[in-house]
ChimeraX commands (.cxc) that place a marker at each C-alpha (Angstrom):
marker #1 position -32.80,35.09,56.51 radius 0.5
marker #1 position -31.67,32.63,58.67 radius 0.5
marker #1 position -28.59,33.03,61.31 radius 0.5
marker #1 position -26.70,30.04,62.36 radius 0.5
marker #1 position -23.39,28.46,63.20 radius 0.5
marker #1 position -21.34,26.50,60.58 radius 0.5
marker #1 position -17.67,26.74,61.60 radius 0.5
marker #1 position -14.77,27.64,61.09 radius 0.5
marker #1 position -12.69,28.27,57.74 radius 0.5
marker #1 position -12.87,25.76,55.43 radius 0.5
marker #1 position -9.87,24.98,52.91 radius 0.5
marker #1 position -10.69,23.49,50.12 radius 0.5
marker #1 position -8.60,21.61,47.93 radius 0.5
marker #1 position -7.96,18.50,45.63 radius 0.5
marker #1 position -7.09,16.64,48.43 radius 0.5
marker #1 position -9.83,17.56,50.68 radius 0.5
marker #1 position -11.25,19.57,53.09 radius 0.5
marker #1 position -9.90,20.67,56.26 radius 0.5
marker #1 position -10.77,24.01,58.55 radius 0.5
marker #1 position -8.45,26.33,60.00 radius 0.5
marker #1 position -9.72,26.64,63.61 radius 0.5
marker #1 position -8.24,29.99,63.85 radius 0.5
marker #1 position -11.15,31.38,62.08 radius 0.5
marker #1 position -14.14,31.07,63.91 radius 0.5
marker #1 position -17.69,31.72,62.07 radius 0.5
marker #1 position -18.73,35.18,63.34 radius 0.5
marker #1 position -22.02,34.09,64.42 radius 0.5
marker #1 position -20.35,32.87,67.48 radius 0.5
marker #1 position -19.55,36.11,68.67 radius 0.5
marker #1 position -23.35,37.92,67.26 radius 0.5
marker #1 position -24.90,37.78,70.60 radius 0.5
marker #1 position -22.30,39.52,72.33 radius 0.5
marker #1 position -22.25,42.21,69.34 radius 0.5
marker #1 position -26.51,42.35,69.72 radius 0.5
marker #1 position -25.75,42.59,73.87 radius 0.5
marker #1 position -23.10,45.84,73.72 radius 0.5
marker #1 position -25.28,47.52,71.40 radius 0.5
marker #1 position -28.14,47.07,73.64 radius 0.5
marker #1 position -26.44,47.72,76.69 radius 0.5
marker #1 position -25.19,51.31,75.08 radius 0.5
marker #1 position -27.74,52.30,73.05 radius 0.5
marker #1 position -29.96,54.75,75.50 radius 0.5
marker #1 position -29.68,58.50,76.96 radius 0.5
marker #1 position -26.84,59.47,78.79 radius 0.5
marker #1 position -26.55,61.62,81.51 radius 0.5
marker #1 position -23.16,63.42,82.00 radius 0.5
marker #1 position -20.47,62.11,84.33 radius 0.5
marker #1 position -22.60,58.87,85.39 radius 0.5
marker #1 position -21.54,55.57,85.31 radius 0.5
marker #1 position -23.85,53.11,83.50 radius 0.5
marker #1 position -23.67,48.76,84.05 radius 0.5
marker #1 position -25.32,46.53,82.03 radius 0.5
marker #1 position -26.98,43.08,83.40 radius 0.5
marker #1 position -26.65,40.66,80.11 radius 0.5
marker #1 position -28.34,38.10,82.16 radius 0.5
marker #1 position -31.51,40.47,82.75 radius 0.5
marker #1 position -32.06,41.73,79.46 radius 0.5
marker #1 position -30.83,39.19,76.61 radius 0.5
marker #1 position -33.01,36.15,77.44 radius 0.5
marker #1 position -34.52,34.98,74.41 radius 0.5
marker #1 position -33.54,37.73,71.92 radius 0.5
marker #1 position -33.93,37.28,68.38 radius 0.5
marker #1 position -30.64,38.34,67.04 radius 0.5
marker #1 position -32.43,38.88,63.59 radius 0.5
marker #1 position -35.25,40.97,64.44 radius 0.5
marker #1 position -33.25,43.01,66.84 radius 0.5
marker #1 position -30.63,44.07,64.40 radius 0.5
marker #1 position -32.65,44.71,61.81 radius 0.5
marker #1 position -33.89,47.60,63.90 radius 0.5
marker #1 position -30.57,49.04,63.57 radius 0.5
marker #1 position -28.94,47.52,60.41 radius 0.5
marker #1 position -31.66,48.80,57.83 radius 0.5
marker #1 position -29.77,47.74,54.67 radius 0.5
marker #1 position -29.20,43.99,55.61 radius 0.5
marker #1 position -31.68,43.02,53.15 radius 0.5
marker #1 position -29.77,44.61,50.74 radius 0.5
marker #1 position -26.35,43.87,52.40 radius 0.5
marker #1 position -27.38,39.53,52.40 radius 0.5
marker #1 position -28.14,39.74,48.43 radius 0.5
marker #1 position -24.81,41.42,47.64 radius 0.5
marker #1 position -23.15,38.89,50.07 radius 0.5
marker #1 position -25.08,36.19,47.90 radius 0.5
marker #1 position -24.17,37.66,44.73 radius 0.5
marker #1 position -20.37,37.65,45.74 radius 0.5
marker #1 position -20.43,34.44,47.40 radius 0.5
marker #1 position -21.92,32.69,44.21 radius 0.5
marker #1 position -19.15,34.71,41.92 radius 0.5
marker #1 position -16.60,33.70,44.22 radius 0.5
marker #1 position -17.25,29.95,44.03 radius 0.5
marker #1 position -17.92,29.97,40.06 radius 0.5
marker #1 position -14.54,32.03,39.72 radius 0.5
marker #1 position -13.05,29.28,41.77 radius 0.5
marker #1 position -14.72,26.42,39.81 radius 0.5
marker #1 position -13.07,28.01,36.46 radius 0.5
marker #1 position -10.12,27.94,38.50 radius 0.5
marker #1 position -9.63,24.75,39.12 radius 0.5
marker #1 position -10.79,24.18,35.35 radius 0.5
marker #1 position -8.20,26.10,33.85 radius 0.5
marker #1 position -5.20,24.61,36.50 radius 0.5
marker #1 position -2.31,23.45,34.49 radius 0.5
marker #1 position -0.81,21.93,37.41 radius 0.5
marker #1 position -4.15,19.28,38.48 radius 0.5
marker #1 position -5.38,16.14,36.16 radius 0.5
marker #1 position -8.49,15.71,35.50 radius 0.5
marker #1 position -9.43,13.53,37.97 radius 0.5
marker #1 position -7.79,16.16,40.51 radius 0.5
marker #1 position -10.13,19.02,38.75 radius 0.5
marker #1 position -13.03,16.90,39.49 radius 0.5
marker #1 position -12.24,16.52,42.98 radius 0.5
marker #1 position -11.65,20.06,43.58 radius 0.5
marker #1 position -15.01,20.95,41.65 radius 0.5
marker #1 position -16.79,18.35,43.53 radius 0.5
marker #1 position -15.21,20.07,46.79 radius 0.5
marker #1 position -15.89,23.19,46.53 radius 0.5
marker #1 position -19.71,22.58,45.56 radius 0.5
marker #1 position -19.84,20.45,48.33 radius 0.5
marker #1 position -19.59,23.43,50.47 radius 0.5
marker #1 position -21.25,25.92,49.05 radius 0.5
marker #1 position -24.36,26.38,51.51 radius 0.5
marker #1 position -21.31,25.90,54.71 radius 0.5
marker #1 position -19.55,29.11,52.97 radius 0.5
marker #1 position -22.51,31.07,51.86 radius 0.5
marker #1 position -24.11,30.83,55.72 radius 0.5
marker #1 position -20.26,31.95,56.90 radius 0.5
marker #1 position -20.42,34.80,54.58 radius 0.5
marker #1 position -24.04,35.46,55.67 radius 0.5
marker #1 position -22.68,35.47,59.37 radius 0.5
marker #1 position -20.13,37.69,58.85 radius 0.5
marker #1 position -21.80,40.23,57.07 radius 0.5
marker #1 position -24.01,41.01,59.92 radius 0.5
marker #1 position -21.53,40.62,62.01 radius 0.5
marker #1 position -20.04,43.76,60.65 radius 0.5
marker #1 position -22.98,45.39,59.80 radius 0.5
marker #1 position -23.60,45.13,63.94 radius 0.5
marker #1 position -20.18,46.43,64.41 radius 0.5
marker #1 position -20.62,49.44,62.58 radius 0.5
marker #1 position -23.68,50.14,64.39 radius 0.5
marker #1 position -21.69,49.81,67.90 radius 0.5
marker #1 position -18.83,52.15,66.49 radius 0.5
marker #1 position -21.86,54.92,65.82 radius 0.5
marker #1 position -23.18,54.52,69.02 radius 0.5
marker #1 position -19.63,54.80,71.03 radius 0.5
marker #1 position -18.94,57.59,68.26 radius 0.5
marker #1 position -22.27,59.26,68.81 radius 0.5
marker #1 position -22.74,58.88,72.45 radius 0.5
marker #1 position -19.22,59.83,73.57 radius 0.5
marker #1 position -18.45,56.69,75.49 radius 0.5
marker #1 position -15.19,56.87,76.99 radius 0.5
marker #1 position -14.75,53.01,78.07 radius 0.5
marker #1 position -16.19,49.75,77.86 radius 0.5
marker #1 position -16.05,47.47,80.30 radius 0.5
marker #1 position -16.54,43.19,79.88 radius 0.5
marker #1 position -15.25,40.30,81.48 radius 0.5
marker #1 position -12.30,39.30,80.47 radius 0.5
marker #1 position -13.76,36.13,78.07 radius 0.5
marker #1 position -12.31,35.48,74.59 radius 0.5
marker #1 position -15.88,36.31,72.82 radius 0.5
marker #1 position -16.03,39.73,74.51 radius 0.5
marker #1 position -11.95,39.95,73.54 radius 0.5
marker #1 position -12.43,39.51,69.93 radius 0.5
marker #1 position -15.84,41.64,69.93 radius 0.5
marker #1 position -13.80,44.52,71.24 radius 0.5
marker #1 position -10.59,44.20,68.13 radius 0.5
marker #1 position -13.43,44.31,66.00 radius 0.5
marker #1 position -14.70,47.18,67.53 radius 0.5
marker #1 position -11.22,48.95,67.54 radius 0.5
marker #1 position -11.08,48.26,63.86 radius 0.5
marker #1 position -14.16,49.80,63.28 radius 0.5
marker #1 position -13.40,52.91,65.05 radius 0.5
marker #1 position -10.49,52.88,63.67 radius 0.5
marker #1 position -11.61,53.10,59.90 radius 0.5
marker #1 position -14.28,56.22,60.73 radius 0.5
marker #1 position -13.59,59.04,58.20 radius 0.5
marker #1 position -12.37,60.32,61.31 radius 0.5
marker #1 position -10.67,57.74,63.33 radius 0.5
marker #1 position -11.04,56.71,66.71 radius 0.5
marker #1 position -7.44,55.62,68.35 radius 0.5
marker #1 position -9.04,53.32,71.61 radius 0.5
marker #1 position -6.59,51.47,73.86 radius 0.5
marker #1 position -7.49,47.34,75.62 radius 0.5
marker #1 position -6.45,47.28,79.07 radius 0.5
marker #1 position -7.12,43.83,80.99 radius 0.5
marker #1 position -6.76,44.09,85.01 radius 0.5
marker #1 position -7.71,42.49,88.13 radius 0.5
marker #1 position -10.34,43.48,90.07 radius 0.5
marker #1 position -12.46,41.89,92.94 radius 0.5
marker #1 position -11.20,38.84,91.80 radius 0.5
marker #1 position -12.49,39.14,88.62 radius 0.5
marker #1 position -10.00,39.56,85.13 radius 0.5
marker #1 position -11.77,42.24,83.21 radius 0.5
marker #1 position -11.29,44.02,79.97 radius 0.5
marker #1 position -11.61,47.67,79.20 radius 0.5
marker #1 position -11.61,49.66,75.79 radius 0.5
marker #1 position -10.75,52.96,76.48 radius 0.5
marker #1 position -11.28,55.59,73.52 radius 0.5
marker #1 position -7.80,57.89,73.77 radius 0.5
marker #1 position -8.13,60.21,71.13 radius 0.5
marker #1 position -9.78,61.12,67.96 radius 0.5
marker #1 position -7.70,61.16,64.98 radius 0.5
marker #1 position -7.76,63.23,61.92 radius 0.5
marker link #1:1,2 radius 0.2
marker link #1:2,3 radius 0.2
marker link #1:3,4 radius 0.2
marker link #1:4,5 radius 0.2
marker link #1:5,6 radius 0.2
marker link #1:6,7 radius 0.2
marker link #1:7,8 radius 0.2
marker link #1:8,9 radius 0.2
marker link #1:9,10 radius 0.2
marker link #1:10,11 radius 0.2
marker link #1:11,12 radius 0.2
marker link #1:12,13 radius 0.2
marker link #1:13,14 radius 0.2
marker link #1:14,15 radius 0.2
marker link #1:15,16 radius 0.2
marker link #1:16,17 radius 0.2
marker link #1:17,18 radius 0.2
marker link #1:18,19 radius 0.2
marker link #1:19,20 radius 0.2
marker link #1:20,21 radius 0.2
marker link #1:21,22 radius 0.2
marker link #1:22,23 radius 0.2
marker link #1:23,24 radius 0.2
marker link #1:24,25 radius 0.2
marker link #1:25,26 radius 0.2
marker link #1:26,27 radius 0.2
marker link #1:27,28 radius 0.2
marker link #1:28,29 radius 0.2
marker link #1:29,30 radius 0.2
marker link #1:30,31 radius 0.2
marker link #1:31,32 radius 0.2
marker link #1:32,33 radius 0.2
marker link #1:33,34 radius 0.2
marker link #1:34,35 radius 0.2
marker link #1:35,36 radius 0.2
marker link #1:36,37 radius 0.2
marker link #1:37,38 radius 0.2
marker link #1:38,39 radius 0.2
marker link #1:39,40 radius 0.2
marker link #1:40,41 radius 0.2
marker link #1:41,42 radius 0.2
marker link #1:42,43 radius 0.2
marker link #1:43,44 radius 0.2
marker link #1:44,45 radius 0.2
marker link #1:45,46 radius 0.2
marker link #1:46,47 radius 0.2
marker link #1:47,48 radius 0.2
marker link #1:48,49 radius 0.2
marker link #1:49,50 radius 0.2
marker link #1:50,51 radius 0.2
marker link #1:51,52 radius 0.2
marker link #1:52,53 radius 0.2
marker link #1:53,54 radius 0.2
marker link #1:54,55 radius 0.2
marker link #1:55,56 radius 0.2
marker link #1:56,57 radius 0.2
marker link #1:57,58 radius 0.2
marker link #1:58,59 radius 0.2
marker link #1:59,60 radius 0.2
marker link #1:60,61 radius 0.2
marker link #1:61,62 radius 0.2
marker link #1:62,63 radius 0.2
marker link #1:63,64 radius 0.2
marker link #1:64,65 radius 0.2
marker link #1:65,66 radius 0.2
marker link #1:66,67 radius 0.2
marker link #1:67,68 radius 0.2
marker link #1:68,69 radius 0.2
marker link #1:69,70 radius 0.2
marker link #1:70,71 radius 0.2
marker link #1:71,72 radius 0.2
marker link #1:72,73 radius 0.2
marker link #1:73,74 radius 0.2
marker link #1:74,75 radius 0.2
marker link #1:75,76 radius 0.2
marker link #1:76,77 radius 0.2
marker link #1:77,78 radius 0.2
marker link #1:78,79 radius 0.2
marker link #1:79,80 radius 0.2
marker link #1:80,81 radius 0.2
marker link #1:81,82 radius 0.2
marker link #1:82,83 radius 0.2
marker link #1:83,84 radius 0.2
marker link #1:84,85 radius 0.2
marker link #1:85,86 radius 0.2
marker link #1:86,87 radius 0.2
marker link #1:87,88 radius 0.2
marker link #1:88,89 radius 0.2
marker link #1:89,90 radius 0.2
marker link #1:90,91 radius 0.2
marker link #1:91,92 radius 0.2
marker link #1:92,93 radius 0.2
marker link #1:93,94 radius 0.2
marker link #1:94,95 radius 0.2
marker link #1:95,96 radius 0.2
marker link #1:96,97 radius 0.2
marker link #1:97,98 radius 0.2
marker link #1:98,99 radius 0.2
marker link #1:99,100 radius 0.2
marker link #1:100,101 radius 0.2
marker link #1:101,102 radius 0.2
marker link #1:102,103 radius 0.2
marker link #1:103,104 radius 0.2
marker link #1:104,105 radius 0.2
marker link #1:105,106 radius 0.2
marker link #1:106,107 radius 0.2
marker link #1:107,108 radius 0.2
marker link #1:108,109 radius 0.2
marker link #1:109,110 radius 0.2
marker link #1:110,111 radius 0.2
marker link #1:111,112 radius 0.2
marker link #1:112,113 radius 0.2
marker link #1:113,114 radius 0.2
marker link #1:114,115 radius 0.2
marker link #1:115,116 radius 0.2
marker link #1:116,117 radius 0.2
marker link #1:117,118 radius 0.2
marker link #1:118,119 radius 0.2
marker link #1:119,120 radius 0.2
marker link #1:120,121 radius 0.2
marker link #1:121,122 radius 0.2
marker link #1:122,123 radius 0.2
marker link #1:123,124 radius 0.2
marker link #1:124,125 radius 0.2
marker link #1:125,126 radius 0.2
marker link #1:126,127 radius 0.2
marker link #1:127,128 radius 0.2
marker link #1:128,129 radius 0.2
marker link #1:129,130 radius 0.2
marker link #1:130,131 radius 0.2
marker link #1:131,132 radius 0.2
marker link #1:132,133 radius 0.2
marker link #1:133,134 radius 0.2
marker link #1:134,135 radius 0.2
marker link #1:135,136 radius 0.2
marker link #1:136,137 radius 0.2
marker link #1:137,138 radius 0.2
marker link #1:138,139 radius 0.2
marker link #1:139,140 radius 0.2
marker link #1:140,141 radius 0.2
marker link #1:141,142 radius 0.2
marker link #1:142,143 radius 0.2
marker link #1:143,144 radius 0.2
marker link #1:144,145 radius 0.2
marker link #1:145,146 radius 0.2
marker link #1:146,147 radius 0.2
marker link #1:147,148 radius 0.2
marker link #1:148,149 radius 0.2
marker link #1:149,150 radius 0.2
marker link #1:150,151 radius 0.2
marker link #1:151,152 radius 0.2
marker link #1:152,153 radius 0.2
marker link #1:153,154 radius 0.2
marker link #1:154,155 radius 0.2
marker link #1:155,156 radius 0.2
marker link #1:156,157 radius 0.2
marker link #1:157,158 radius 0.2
marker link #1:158,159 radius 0.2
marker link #1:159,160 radius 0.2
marker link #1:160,161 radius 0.2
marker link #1:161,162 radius 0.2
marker link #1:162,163 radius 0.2
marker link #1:163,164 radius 0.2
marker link #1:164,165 radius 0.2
marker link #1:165,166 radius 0.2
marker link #1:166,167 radius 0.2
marker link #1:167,168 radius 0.2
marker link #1:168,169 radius 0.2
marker link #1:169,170 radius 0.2
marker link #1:170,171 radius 0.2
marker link #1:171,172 radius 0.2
marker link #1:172,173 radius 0.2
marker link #1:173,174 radius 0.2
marker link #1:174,175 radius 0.2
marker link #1:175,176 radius 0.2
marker link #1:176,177 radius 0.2
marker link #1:177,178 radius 0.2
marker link #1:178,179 radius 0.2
marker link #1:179,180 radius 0.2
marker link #1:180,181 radius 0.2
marker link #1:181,182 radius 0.2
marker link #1:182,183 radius 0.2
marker link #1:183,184 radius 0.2
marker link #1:184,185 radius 0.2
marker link #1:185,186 radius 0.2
marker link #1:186,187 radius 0.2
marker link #1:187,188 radius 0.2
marker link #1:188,189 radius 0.2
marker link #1:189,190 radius 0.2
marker link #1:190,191 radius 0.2
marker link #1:191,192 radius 0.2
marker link #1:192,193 radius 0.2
marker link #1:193,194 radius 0.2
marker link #1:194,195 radius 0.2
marker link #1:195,196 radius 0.2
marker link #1:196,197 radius 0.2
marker link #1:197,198 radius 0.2
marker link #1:198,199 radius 0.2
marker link #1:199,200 radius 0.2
view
């Protein structure tokens, strides 16, 4: 299995292909997924504040290998996301084929299309499956370990890592209601993802 960016969205029609920019390929944000989980995932001792130095400790990681430790179905989880991805595009091929509104030169094009990006959307599909995978493994650790708060700087990556992680929590059999402050502090904009109370 191989991890790597592609882009954003792609929308695929007769007339082309364009990309909505508002939905990034989650492999931009898999480091910063692989770097939480690593920073949290040790023994706690009660009442004492832990930091994490990214710089330190994620030089060089191989995404891959290091969620594989934790993610023991992605095997399993990549040839389902296969599977669907290659049902999705022939369902949209026999789409396209049975449009009563496109001609047949139209069809073509949208055929043509949508083939033309099949490896772009399978690697997107790829990327986001272990990018969830890794965020269900983060919302058993925080679950598990009884973290009260994250902390991160205040960067869009780290942002959009923690909504995830919200979501996550969120969608436990038993949720997990969590609040996003952002605040000032030493100069520094920061973000932190409180846990308030567990639902249900």
């Amino acid at each position: 299995m191989i991890l790597k960016y592609v882009g954003p969205k792609p929308i695929i029609s007769h007339r082309g292909i364009e990309f909505d920019l508002n939905k990034e390929d989650k492999f931009v944000y898999l480091s910063v997924v692989a770097e939480l989980i690593k920073a949290l995932d040790h023994s706690y001792i009660e009442n004492k504040r832990y930091v994490y130095d990214e710089k330190k400790d994620m030089l060089d990681i191989d995404i891959v290998s290091f969620l594989r430790q934790y993610c023991d179905n992605l095997d399993d989880l990549l040839d389902k996301t296969q599977h669907n991805i290659e049902d999705e595009i022939e369902d949209n091929i026999k789409r396209a084929n049975e449009s009563n509104t496109l001609t047949l030169e139209d069809k073509e094009v949208l055929k043509n299309n949508i083939r033309l990006m099949h490896d772009y959307m399978l690697q997107r599909m790829v990327n986001k499956s272990v990018y969830y995978c890794a965020m269900d493994v983060l919302a058993d650790i925080v679950k598990k370990d009884h973290i009260d708060y994250i902390t991160t700087p205040m960067i869009h990556k780290y942002i959009h890592v923690l909504h995830s992680l919200q979501g996550a929590l969120l969608a436990e059999k038993y949720p997990i209601d969590t609040k996003l402050d952002i605040y000032k502090k030493d100069d520094k904009l920061l973000v932190t993802l409180k846990v308030i109370t567990k639902l249900g």
